[in-house]
N, C-alpha and C positions, 0 to 999 in steps of 0.2 A: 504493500500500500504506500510506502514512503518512497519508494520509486516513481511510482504512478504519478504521485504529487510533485516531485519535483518535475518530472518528464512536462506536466501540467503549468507549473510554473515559468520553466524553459520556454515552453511555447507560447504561455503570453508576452512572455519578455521579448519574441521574434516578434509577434505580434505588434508590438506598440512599435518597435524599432521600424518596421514595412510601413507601420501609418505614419510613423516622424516624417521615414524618408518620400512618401507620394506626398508631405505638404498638408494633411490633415490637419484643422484646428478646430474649434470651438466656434460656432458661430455666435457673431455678436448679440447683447442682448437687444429685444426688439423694443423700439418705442414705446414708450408707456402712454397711454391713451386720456388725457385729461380734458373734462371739458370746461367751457369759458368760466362761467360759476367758481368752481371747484376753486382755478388758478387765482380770481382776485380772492378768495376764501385764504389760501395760501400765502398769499403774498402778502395778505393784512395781518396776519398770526406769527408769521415770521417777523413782522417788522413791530407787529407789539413786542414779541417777544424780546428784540434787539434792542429797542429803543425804550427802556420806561416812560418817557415824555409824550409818547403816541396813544391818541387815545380814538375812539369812534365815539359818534353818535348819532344820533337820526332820529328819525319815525321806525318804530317797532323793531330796533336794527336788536335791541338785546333779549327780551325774553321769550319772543316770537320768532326769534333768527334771521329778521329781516325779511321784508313784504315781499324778496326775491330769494330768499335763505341763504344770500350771498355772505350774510355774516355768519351762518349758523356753527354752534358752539363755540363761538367767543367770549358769551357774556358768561357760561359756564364755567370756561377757562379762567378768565383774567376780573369778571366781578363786574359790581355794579358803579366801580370809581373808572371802570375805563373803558368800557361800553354802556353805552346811557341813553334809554328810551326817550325822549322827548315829548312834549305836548306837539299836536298840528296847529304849529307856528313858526314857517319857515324866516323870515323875519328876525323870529325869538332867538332859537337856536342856531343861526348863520349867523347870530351878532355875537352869541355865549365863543362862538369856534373861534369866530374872529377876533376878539379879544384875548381867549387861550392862546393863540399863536403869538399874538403880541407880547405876554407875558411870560414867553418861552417855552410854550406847550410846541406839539405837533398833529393838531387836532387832524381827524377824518371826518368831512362832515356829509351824511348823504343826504342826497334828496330820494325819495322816494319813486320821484320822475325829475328831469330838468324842467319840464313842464311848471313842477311846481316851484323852482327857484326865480321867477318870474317877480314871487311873493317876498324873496331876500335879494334880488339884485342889487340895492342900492350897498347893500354892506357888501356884494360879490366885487362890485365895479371900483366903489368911492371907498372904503374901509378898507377893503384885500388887498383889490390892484394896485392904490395909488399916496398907499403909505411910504413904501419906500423911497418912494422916488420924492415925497411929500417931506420927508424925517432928511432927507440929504443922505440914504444911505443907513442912516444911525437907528433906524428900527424894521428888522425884516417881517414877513409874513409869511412863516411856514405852513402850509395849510391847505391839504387837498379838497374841492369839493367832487363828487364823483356821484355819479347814479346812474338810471338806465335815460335815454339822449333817441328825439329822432320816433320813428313812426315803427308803431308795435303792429297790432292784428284788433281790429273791431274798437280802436277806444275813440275816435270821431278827431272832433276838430282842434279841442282843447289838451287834447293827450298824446300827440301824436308830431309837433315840431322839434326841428332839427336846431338846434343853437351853437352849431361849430362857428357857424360866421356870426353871429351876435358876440361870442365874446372874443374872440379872435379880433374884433375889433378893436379890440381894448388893450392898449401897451399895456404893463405891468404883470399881466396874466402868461402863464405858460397852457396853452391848449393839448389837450392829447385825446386820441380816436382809436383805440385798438380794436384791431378786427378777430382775431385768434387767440388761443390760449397764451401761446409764448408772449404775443404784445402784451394783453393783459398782465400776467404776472410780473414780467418785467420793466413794464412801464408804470403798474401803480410803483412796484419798489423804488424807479426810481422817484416818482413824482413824492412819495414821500418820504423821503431822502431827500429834496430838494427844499432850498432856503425861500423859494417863491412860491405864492399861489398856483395850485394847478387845477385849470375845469378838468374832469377827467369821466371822459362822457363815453360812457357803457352804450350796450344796447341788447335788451329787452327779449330779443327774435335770438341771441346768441350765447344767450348765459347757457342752454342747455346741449351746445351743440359741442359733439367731441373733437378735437385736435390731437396730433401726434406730439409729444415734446421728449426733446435729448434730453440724455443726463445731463449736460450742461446746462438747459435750459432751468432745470429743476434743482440747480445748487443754490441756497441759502444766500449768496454771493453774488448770481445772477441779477442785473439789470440790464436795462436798454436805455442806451442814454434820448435822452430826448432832443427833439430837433431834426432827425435821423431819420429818412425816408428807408423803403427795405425793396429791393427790387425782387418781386416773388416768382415771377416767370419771366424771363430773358425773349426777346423778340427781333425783328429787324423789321418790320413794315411799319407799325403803327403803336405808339405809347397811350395806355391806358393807365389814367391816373383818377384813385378813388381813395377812402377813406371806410373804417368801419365794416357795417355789413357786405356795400356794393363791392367792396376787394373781392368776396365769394362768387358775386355775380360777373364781373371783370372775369374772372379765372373760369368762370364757367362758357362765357361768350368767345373769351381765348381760345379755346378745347375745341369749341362749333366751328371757329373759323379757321384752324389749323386744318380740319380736314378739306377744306375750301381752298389749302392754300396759304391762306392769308399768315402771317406770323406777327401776335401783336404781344409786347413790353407790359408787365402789368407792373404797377408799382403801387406800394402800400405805404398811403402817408406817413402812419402814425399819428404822429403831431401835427396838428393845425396850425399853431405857433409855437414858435418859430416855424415858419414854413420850409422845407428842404428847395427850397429853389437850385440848386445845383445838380441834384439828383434827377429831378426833372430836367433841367438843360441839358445835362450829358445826354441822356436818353430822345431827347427830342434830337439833337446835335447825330443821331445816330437812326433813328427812322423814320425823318422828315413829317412826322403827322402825328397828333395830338387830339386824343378825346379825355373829356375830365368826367367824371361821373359820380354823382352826390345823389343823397335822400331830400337836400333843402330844398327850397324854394329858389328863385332862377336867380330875380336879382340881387345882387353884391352878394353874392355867393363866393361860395369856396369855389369856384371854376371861374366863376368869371376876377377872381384872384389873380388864378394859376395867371389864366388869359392876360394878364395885364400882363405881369411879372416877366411871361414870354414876349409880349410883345416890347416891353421894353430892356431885354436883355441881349445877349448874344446870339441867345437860338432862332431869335424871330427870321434872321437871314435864311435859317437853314428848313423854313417851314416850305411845305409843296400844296398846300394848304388851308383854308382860313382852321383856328382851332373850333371842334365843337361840340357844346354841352352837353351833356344828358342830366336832368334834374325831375325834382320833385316837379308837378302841375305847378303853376302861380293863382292853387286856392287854398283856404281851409279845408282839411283833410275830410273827405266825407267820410259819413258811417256804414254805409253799401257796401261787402265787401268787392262787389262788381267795379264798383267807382273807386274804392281805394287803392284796387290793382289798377287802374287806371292811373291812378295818382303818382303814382312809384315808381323807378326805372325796373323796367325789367330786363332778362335775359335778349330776347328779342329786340327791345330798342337800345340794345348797346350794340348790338351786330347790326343794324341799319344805320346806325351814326359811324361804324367804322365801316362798311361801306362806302357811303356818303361823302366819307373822307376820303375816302384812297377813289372812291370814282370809279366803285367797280359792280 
């Protein structure tokens, strides 16, 4: 028997040495599967966890888990000193955050909807944005506001606008638009991490939907710095530039029209403000033709931005083409859901506007 066994062991010893030498290894592990929720879930727990000065608060963000469960088990973890229900009084509690930041907190403040910060603007714009620059420097304002941003499913007219270009208007403020899990996590991190106000506008349609993310993306350590466009699919005919949800839709109108041929550039804003204007240039600089594509409303929009921006930079030479928009309707959002697809860019009017452009 003790022959047997060694003869046994010999031969797996051959054994592994045949798989060394054909090159055999381990394949990698496979992407871990998170979706949008989950990551800003993660990214807020981590950075309570890092920073004692970080705290949340909102409408039902602590013993309810949040009206999106985007906070859920937070208030369990960390208490009722550092996630904190609120009364429905956006006003009340976006003046309480604004002040904590002043006083060297690093509040999270959500809204429920951006819809309803409508109700605290005066403290988002005049208190947040324009302290710094008001103080000479000498008093920052640390302080995320962040919630779901932009047109959901059935909530009509009042529930349902897009506020990348309202505040993006506004110097002082840092804008951010994640469309994916990875933007999500590592853009709230960095945004609160950041010495300045950041709108940091979610969306609704995306908290439940899954993404791939690296180990890297899911290290403790990970951020995205802000300002920082992300080029998601590589092109040569035509640059597609969008924000948030419509990046999905971009990607998806890409895939239609590759089999057509056509190869178009999709690029993921991120950030509103700071705008990546250069990321844009190169890419324009490289397939002569430009469509921007937003949830907003048409005018002074986030495309008709872009449009300036090219038009008075370097790449406006290199266009074969006028730039053009795809946007929300210029109505209030009806409540039909027949009309509110109406309202919306879809799959289909992105492949007619990149038509359109290329003239084909």
């Amino acid at each position: 028997m003790a022959t047997s066994l060694r003869c046994f062991l010999r031969s797996g010893k051959r054994a592994g040495l045949v798989a060394a030498q054909r090159g055999f290894s381990r394949s990698s592990a496979a992407a871990v599967q998170v979706n949008v929720r989950d990551a800003l879930n993660q990214a807020m727990d981590e950075e309570l966890e890092r920073d004692e000065r970080v705290f949340l608060l909102g409408e039902e963000v602590a013993q309810y888990d949040g009206a999106y469960k985007v906070s859920r088990g937070l208030w369990k973890k960390y208490g009722d000193k550092r996630i904190i229900d609120t009364p429905i009084s956006e006003m009340g509690f976006a003046g309480i955050a604004v002040g904590a930041a002043m006083a060297g907190l690093r509040p999270i403040c959500e809204f429920m909807t951006f819809n309803f910060s409508m109700q605290a603007i005066d403290q988002v714009i005049n208190s947040a944005a324009k302290t710094y620059y008001m103080s000479a420097g000498l008093q920052p304002v640390p302080i995320v506001f962040r919630g779901p941003n932009g047109a959901s499913a059935g909530v009509a007219a009042q529930h349902s606008q897009c506020f990348a270009a309202w505040y993006a208007h506004c110097p002082g403020l840092k804008v951010v638009s994640p469309w994916n899990s990875e933007d999500a996590r590592g853009l709230l991190k960095a945004a609160i991490r950041d010495d300045n106000p950041v709108v940091f506008l979610e969306n609704e349609l995306m908290y439940g939907v899954p993404f791939e993310m690296s180990e890297e993306s899911l290290s403790k350590n990970f951020t995205i710095p802000i300002g920082k466009a992300k080029v998601e699919r590589q092109g040569a005919h035509v640059t597609l530039v969008s924000h948030s949800r419509f990046v999905g839709l971009c990607l998806d109108a890409a895939a239609v029209l590759a089999k057509e041929g056509v190869d178009c550039e999709v690029i993921n804003l991120r950030t509103i403000r700071p705008l990546d204007v250069e990321c844009i240039e190169g890419s324009v600089m490289k397939t002569n033709h430009l469509v921007t594509v937003e949830g907003g409303w048409p005018q002074f929009g986030v495309g008709a931005e872009i449009c300036a921006r090219i038009m008075e930079g370097p790449a406006f030479n290199y266009l074969d083409s006028p730039v053009t928009r795809v946007t929300g309707v210029d109505i209030p959002m009806p409540y039909a859901k027949i009309l509110e697809d109406h309202s919306l860019p879809q799959v289909k009017d992105i492949i007619f506007s990149v038509k359109k452009t290329l003239n084909v």
